[in-house]
GUKEDREN-663855 format. One record per atom (N, C-alpha, C): atom name; residue number from 1; x, y, z. Coordinates in steps of 0.05 Angstrom, whole numbers, m for minus. Example, Ala and Ser with C-alpha at 12.3 -4.5 7.8 and 13.67 -1.06 7.14 Angstrom:
// residues 2
+-------+-----+--------+--------+--------+
: atome : num :      u :      v :      w :
+-------+-----+--------+--------+--------+
:     N :   1 :    264 :   m114 :    156 :
:    CA :   1 :    246 :    m90 :    156 :
:     C :   1 :    264 :    m66 :    156 :
:     N :   2 :    257 :    m45 :    142 :
:    CA :   2 :    273 :    m21 :    143 :
:     C :   2 :    258 :      1 :    157 :
+-------+-----+--------+--------+--------+
This chain:
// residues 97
+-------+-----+--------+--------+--------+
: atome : num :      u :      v :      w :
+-------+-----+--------+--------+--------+
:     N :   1 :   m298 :     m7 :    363 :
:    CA :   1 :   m306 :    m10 :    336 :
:     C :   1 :   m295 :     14 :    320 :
:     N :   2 :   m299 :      9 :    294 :
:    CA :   2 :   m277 :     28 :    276 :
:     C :   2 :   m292 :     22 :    256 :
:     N :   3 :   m306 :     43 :    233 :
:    CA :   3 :   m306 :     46 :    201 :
:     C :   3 :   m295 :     55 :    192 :
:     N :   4 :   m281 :     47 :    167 :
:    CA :   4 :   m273 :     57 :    144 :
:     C :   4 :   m291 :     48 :    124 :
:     N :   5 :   m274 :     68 :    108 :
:    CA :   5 :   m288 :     69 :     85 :
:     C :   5 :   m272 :     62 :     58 :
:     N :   6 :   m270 :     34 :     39 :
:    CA :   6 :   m249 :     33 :     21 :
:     C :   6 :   m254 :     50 :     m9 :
:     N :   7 :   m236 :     51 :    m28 :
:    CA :   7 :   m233 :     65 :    m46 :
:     C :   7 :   m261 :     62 :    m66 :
:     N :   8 :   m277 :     39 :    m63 :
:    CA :   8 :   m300 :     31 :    m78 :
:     C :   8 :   m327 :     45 :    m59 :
:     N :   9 :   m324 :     51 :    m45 :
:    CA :   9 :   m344 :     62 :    m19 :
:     C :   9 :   m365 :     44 :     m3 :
:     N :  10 :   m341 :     17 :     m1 :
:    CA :  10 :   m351 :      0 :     11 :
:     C :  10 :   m342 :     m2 :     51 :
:     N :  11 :   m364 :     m3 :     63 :
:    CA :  11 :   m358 :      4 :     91 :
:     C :  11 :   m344 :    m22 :    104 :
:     N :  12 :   m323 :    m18 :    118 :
:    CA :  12 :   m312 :    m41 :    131 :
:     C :  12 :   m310 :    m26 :    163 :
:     N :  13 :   m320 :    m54 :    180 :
:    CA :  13 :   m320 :    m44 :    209 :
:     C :  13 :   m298 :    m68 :    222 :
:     N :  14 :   m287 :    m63 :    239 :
:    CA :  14 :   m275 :    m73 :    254 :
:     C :  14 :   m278 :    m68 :    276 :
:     N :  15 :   m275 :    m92 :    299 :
:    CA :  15 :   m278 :    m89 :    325 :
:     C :  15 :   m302 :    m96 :    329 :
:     N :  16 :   m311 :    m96 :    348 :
:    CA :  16 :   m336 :   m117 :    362 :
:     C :  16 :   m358 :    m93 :    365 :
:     N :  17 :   m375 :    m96 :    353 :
:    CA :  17 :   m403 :    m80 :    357 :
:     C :  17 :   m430 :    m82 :    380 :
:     N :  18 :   m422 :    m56 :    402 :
:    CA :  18 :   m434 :    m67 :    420 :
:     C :  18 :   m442 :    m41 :    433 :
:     N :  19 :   m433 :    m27 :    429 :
:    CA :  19 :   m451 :     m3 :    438 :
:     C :  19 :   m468 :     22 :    437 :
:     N :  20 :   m478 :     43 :    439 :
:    CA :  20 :   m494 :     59 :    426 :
:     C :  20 :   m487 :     75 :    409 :
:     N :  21 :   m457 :     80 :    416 :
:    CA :  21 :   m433 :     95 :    402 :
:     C :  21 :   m427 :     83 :    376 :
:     N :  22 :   m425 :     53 :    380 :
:    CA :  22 :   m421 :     36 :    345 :
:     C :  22 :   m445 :     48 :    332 :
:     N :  23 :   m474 :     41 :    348 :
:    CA :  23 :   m498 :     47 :    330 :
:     C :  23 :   m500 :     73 :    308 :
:     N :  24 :   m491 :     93 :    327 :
:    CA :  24 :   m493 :    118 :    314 :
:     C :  24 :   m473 :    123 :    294 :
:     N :  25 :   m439 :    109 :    302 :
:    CA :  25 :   m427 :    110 :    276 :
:     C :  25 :   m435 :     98 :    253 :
:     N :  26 :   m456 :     78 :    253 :
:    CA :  26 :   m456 :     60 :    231 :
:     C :  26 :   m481 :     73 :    216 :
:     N :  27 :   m499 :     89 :    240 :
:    CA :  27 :   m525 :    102 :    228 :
:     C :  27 :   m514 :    128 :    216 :
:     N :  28 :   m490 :    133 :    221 :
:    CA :  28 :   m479 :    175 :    206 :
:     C :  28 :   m466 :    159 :    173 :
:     N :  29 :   m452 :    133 :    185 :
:    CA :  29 :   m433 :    117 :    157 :
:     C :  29 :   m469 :    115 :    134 :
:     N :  30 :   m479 :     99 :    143 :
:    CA :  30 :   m506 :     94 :    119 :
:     C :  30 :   m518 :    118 :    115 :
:     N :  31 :   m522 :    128 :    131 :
:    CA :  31 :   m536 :    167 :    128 :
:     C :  31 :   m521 :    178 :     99 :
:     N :  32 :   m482 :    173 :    103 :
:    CA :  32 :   m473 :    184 :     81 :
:     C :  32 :   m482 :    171 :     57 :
:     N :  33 :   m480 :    152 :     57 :
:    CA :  33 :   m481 :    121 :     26 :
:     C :  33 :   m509 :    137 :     24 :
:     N :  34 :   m526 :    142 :     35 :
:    CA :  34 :   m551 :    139 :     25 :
:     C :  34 :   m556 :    176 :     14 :
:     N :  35 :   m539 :    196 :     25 :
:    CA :  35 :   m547 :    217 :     19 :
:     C :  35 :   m526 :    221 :    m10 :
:     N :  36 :   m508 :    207 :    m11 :
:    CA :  36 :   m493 :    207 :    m34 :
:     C :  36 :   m501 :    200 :    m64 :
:     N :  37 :   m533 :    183 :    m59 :
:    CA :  37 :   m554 :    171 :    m75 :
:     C :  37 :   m553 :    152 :    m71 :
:     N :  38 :   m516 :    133 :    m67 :
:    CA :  38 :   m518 :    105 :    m75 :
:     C :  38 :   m550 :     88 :    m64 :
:     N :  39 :   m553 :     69 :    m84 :
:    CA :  39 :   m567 :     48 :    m84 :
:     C :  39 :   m569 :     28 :    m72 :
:     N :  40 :   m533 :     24 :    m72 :
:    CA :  40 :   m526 :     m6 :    m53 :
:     C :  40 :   m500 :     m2 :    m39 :
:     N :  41 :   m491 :    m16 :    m18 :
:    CA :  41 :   m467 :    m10 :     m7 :
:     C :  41 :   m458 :    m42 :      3 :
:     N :  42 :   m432 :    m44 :      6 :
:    CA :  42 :   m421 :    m78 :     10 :
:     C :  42 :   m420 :    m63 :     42 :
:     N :  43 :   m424 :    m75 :     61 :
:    CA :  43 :   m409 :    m76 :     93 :
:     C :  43 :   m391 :    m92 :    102 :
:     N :  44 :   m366 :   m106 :    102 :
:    CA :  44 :   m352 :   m116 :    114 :
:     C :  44 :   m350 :   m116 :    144 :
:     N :  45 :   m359 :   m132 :    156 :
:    CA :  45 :   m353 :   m144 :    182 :
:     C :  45 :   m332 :   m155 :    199 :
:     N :  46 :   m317 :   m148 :    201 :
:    CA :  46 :   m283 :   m169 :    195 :
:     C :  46 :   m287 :   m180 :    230 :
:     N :  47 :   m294 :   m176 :    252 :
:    CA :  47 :   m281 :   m180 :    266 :
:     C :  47 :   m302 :   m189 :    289 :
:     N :  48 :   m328 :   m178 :    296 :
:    CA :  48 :   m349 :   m178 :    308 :
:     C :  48 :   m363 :   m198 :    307 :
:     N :  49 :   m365 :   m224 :    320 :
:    CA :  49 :   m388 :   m238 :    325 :
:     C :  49 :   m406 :   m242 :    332 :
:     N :  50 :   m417 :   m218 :    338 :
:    CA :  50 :   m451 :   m216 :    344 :
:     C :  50 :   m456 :   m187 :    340 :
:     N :  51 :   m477 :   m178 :    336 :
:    CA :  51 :   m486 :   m156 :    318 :
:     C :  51 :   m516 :   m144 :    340 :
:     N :  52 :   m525 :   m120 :    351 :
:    CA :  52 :   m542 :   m115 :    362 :
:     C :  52 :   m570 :   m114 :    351 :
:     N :  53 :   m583 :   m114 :    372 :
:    CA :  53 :   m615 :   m111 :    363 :
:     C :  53 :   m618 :    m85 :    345 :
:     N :  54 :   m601 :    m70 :    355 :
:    CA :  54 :   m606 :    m38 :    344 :
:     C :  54 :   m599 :    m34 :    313 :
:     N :  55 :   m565 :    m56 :    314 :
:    CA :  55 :   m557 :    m47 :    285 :
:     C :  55 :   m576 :    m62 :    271 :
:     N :  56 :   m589 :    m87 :    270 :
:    CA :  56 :   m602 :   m100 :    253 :
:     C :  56 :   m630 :    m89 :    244 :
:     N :  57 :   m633 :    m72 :    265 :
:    CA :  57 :   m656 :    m52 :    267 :
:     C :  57 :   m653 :    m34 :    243 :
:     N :  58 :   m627 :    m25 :    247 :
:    CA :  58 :   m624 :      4 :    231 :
:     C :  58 :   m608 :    m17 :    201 :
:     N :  59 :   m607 :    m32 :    197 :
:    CA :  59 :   m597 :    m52 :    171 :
:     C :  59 :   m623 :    m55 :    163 :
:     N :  60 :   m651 :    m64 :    168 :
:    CA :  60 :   m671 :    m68 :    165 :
:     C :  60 :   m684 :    m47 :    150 :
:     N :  61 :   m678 :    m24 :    166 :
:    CA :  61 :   m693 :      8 :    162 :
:     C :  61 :   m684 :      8 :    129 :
:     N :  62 :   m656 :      8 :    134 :
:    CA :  62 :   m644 :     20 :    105 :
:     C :  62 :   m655 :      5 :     80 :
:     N :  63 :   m653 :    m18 :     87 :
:    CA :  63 :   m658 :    m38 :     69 :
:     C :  63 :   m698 :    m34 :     56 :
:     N :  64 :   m706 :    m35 :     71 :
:    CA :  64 :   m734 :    m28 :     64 :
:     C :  64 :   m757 :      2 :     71 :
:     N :  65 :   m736 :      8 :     77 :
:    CA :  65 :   m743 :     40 :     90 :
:     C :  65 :   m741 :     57 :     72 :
:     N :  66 :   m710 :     55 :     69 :
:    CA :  66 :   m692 :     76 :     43 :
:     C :  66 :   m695 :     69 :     20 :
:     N :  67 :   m693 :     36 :     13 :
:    CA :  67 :   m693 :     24 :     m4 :
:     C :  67 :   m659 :     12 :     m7 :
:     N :  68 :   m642 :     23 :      3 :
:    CA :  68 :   m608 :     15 :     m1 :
:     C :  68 :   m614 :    m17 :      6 :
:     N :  69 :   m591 :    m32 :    m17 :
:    CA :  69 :   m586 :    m58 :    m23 :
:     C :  69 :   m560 :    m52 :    m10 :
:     N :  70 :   m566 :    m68 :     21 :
:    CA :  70 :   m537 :    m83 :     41 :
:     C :  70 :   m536 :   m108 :     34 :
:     N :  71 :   m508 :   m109 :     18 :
:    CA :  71 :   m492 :   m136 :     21 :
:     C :  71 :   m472 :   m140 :     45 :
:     N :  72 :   m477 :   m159 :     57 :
:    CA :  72 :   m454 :   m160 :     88 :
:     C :  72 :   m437 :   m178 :     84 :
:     N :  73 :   m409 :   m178 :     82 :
:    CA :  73 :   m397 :   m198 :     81 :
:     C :  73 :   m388 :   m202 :    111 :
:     N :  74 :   m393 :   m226 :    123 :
:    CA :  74 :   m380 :   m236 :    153 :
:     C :  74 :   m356 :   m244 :    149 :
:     N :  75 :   m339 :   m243 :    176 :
:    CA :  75 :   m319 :   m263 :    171 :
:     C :  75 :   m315 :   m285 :    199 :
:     N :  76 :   m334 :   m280 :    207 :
:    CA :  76 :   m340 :   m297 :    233 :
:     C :  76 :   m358 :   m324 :    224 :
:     N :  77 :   m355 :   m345 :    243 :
:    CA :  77 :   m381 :   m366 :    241 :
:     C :  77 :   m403 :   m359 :    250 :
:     N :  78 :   m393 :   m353 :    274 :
:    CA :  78 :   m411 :   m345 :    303 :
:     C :  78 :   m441 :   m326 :    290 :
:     N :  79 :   m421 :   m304 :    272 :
:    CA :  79 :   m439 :   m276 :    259 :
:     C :  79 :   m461 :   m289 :    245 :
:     N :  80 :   m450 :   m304 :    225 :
:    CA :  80 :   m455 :   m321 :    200 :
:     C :  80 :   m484 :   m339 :    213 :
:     N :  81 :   m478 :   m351 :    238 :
:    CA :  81 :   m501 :   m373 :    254 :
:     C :  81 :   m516 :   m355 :    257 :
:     N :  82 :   m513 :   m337 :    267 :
:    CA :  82 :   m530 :   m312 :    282 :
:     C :  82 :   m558 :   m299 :    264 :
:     N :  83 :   m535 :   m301 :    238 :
:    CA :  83 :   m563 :   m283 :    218 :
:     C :  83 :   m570 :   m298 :    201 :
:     N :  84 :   m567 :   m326 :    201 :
:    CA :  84 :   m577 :   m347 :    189 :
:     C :  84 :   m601 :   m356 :    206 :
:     N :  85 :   m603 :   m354 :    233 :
:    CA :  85 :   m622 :   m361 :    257 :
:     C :  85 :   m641 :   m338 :    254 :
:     N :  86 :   m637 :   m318 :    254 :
:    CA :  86 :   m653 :   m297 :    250 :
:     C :  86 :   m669 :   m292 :    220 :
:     N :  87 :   m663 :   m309 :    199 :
:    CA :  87 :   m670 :   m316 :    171 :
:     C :  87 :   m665 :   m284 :    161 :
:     N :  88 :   m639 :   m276 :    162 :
:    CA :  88 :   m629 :   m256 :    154 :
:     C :  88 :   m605 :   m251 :    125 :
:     N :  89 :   m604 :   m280 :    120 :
:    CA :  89 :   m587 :   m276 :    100 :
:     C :  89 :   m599 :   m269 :     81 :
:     N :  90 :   m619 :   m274 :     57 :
:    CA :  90 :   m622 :   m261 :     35 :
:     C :  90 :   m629 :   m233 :     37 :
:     N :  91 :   m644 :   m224 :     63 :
:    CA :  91 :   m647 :   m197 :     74 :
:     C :  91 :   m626 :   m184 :     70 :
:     N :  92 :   m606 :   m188 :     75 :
:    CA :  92 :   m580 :   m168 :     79 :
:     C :  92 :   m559 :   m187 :     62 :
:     N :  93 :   m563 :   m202 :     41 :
:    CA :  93 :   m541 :   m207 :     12 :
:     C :  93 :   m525 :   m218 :     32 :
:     N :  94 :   m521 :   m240 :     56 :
:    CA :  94 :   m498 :   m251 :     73 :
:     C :  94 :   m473 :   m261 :     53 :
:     N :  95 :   m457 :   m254 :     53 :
:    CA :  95 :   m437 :   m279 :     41 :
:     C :  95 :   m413 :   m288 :     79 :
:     N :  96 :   m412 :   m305 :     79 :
:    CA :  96 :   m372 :   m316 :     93 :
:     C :  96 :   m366 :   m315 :     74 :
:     N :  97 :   m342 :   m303 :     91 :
:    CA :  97 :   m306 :   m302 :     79 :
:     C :  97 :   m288 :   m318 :     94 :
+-------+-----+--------+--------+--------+
């Protein structure tokens, strides 16, 4: 797995999210958005079709914890079924691409 970060300071990950090592990059990536003030941050998903107990954990935290507004855009089905089953789309602003 891999973050970047695009010119708008929107987070894009690539590669399949699956281990404790993704967790913590994605928990240091929102740590920044959130110590920077922002409010809201887009996440791009590009590549990963299934997403862990942990990150949805720590998407959850931010979202009602911190208060940060996550929009996720997927680009998978698979992703897309996943957090539609879990009644996670208006939680986390889902869009497909």
């Amino acid at each position: 797995m891999n973050i970047t970060t695009d010119k708008d300071g929107n987070l894009i990950i690539t590669g399949e999210m699956k281990t404790i090592e993704d967790y913590s990059s994605i928990k240091s990536a929102l740590g920044k958005v959130i110590a920077q003030g922002k409010t809201s941050v887009m996440i791009e998903i590009r590549d990963s079709m299934t997403i862990t107990s942990s990150i949805i954990g720590l998407f959850t935290k931010s979202v009602h914890g911190d208060g940060l507004k996550i929009s996720l855009k997927v680009y998978t089905e698979r992703l897309h079924n996943l957090l539609e089953d879990l009644n996670l789309i208006a939680v986390f602003n889902v869009t497909k691409v």
